[in-house]
C-alpha positions in Angstrom: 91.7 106.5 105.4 95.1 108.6 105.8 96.5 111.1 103.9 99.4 110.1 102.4 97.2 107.3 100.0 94.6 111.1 99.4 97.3 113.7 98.3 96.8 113.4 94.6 93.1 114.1 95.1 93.6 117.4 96.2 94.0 119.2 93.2 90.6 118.1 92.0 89.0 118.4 95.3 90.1 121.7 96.7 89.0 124.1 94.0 85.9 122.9 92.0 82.2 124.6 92.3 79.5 122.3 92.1 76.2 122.2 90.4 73.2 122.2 92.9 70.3 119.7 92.0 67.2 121.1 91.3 63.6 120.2 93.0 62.3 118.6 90.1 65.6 116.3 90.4 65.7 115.7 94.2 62.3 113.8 94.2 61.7 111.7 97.6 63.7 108.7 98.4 63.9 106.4 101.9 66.4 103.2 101.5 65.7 102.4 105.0 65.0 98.7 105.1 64.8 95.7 106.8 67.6 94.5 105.6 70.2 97.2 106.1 68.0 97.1 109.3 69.5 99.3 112.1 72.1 101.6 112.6 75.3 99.8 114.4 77.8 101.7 116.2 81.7 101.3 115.4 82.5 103.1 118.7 86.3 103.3 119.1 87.4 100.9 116.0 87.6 103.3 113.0 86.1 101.0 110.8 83.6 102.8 109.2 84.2 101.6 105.6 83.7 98.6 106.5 80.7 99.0 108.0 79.7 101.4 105.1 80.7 98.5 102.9 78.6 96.2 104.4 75.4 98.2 103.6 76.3 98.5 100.3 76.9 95.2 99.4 74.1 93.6 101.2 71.8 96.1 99.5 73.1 96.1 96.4 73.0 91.8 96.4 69.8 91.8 98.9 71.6 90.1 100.8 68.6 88.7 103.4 70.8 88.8 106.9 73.4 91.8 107.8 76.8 91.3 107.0 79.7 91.2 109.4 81.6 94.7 109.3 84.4 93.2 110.9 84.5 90.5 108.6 85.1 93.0 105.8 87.6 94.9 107.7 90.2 92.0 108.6 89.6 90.9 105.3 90.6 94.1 103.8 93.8 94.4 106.4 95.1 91.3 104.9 95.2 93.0 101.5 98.4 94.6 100.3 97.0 98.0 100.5 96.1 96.8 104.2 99.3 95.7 105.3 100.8 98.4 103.9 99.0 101.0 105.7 99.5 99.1 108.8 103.1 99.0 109.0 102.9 102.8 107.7 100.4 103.3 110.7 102.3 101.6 113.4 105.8 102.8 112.1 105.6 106.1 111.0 102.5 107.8 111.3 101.4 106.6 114.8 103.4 104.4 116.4 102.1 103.8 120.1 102.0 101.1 121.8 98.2 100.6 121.9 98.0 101.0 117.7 100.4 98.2 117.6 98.5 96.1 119.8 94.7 96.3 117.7 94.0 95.6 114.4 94.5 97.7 111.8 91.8 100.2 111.2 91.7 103.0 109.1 90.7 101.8 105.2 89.1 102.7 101.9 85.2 101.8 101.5 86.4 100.8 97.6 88.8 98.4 98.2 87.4 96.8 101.0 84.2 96.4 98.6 86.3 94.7 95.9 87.7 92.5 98.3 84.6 91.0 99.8 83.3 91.1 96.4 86.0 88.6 95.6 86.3 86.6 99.2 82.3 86.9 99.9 80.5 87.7 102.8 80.0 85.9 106.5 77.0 86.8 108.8 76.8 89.3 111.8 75.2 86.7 114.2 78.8 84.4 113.2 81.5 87.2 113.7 79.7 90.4 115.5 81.2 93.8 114.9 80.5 95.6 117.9 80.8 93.8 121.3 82.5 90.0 121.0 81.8 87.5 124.0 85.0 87.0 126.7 85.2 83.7 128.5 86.9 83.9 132.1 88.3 81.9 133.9 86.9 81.8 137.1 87.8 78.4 139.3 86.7 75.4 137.4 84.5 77.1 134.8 84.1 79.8 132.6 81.7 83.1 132.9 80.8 85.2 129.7 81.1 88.8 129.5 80.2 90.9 126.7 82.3 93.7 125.7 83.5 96.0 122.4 85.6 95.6 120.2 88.1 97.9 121.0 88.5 96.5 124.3 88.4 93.3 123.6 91.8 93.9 121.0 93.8 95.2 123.4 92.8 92.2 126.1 94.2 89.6 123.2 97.1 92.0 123.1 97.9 91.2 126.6 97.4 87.7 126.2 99.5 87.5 123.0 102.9 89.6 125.2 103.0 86.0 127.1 101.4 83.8 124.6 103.9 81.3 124.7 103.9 80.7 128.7 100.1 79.7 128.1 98.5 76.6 128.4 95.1 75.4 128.5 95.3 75.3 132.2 96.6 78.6 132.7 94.8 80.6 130.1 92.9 82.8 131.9 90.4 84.2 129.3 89.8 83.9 125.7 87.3 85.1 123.2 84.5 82.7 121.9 83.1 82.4 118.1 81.9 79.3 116.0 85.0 77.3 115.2 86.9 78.7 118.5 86.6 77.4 121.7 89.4 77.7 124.4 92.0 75.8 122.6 91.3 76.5 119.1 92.3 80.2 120.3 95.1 79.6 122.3 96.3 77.8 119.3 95.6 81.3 117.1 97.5 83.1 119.5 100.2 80.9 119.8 101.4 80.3 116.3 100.0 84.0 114.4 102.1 87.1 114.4 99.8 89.7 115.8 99.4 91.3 113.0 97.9 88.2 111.2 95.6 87.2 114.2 92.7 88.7 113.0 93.0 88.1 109.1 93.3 84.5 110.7 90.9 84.6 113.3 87.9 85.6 111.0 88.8 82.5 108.3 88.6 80.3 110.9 85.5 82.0 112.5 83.2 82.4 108.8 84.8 79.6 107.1 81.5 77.5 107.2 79.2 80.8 106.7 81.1 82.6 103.8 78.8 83.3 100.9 79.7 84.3 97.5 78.5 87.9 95.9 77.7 87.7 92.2 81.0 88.8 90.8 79.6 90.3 87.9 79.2 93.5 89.9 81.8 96.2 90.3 82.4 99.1 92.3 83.5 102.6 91.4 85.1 105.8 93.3 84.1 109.2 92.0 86.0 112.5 93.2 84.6 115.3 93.9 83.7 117.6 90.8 81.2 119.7 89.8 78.5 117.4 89.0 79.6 115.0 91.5 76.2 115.7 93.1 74.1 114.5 89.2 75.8 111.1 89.2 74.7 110.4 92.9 71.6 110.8 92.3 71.7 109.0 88.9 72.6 106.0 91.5 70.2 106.5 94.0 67.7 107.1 90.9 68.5 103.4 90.0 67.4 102.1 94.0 71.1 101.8 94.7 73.0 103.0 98.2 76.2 105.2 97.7 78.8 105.5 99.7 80.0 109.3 101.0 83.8 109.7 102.1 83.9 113.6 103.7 85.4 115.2 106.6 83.4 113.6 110.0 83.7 117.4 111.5 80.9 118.3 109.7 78.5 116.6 111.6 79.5 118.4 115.1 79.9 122.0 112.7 77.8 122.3 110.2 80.3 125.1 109.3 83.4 123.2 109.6 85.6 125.5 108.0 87.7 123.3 105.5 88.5 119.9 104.9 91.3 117.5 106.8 92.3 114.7 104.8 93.3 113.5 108.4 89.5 113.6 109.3 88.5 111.9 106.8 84.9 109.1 107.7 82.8 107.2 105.4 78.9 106.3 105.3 76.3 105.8 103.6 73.5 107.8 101.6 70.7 106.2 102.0 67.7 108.6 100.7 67.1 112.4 100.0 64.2 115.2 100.2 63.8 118.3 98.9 64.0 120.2 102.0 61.8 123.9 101.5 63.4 126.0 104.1 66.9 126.1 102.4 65.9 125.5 98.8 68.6 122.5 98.6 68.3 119.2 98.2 69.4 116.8 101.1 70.6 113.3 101.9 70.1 110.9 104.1 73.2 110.0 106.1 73.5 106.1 107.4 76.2 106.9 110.2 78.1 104.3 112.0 77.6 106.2 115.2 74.9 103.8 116.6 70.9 104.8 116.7 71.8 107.7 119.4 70.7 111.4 118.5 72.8 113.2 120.6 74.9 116.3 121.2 78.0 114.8 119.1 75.5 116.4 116.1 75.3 119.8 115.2 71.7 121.4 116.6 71.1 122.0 112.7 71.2 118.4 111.9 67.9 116.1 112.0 68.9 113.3 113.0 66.2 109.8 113.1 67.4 107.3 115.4 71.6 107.9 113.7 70.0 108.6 110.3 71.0 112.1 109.5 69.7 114.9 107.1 72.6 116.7 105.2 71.9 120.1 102.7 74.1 119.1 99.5 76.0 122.5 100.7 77.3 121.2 103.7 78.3 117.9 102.2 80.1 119.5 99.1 83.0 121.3 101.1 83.4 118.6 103.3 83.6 115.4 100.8 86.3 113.7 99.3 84.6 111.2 96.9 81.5 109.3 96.7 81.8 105.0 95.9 79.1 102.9 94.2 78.1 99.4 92.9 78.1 99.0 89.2 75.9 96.2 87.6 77.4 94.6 84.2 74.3 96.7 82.6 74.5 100.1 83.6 78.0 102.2 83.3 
């Protein structure tokens, strides 16, 4: 998310107190499932909200198979909110050569919900958000290597810069998915602006996978405030995920001294405990940092395989909003 689409927030979010929850309203809650199943790792492709998206939706719809992240992500960079903060990104606010060359991917966990809400969802197993599968050539045949995401943008970048000298003799790797072999993306890369390829590449790749969400269901941002803390819990009271936009710095400082709007990371809360020691009632943190407990955490956070428990006064000065499913039933 960037800061220019958070400035009118700040007014409500610099200056409010909050209202603690109580024991008796912090009972016990564990989401953890086999359907959110584990924690993946985004590594270096900010796409958190969509990967915080994901969770949500396939909670919220029990959706039996994890959803594709990076479905939801390119979907969401084809938005106009999307391409707009693209050519913002690439333009103004960072324009290097190597943010031209990957997908967009900074985003808001609430859009990108309503738009997969409207598109649907496509499987993991079909378009994989961490590591995609590189076909080189090597003399006659081809030899698959697995590598991220990150990487594996800026490799099609490369290709794309002499796209038009390629042919299928000469092209000297691609990237394989259902729906594209060799030519199928030469052809991709060969008639899509860049900054289309991916919107593109992931129709092509989910077109015979993409299933609908009941559409009945809507999604809602709430900023901070002072009781921002009682309709979270009136969510997770009701078995429901929620999604937590704050400052990321918090989880390497516990006592990260104020909030960045540049900072700004998105996961999901996926439980809470009353926890004895500091009187406070804490949540469970879904991270999108992988399963790894490791010294990127502050020593004051417990962390359970990327799972991490937050006190509700560490989270307050260091979120922006919280986002949640809304059934046609319940307001």
């Amino acid at each position: 998310m960037k800061k220019w689409l958070l400035l009118s927030f700040l007014p409500t979010i610099a200056f409010a107190g909050y209202y603690g929850t109580p024991e008796s309203g912090c009972t016990s809650l564990d989401f953890r499932n086999d359907v959110l199943g584990d924690v993946r790792n985004q590594r270096d492709v900010a796409w958190c909200y969509g990967f915080t998206a994901a969770d949500m939706l396939g909670n919220t719809h029990y959706v039996p198979e994890k959803i594709s992240a990076a479905h939801i992500s390119m979907s969401y960079n084809d938005t106009k909110l999307g391409r707009l903060a693209r050519w913002l990104s690439i333009n103004i606010i960072k324009p290097t050569e190597e943010n031209r060359s990957v997908a967009h991917q900074t985003g808001f966990n609430m859009f990108a919900i309503r738009k997969a809400q409207a598109t649907g969802w496509c499987p993991e197993r079909v378009l994989p958000s961490e590591f995609w599968t590189k076909m080189v050539r090597v003399s006659d045949t081809w030899v698959e290597v697995i590598q991220p995401l990150k990487e594996s943008m800026l490799d099609i970048a490369a290709l794309y810069k002499n796209r038009h000298a390629l042919t299928a003799d000469t092209l000297p790797y691609y990237f394989a998915f259902k729906n594209v072999d060799a030519a199928k993306f030469l052809e991709l890369l060969q008639t899509k602006k860049l900054d289309n390829f991916y919107a593109d590449l992931s129709e092509e790749v989910c077109k015979d996978d993409i299933q609908e969400f009941d559409k009945h269901w809507k999604v809602k941002m709430v900023i901070r405030n002072s009781r921002i803390f009682g309709r979270l819990n009136e969510q997770l009271n009701l078995g429901r995920v929620v999604g937590l936009d704050y400052d990321s710095r918090v989880l390497a400082n516990l006592k990260n001294p104020k909030l960045s709007l540049s900072e700004l990371h998105t996961s999901t809360i996926v439980g809470r405990r009353w926890k004895a020691e500091t009187q406070s009632c804490q949540y469970l943190v879904r991270n999108s940092y992988g399963q790894e407990c490791s010294t990127r955490y502050d020593a004051g956070i417990e962390c359970e395989a990327g799972h991490l428990w937050l006190d509700e006064s560490r989270i307050y000065p260091n979120m922006t909003s919280i986002v949640y499913m809304l059934s046609p039933r319940v307001r």
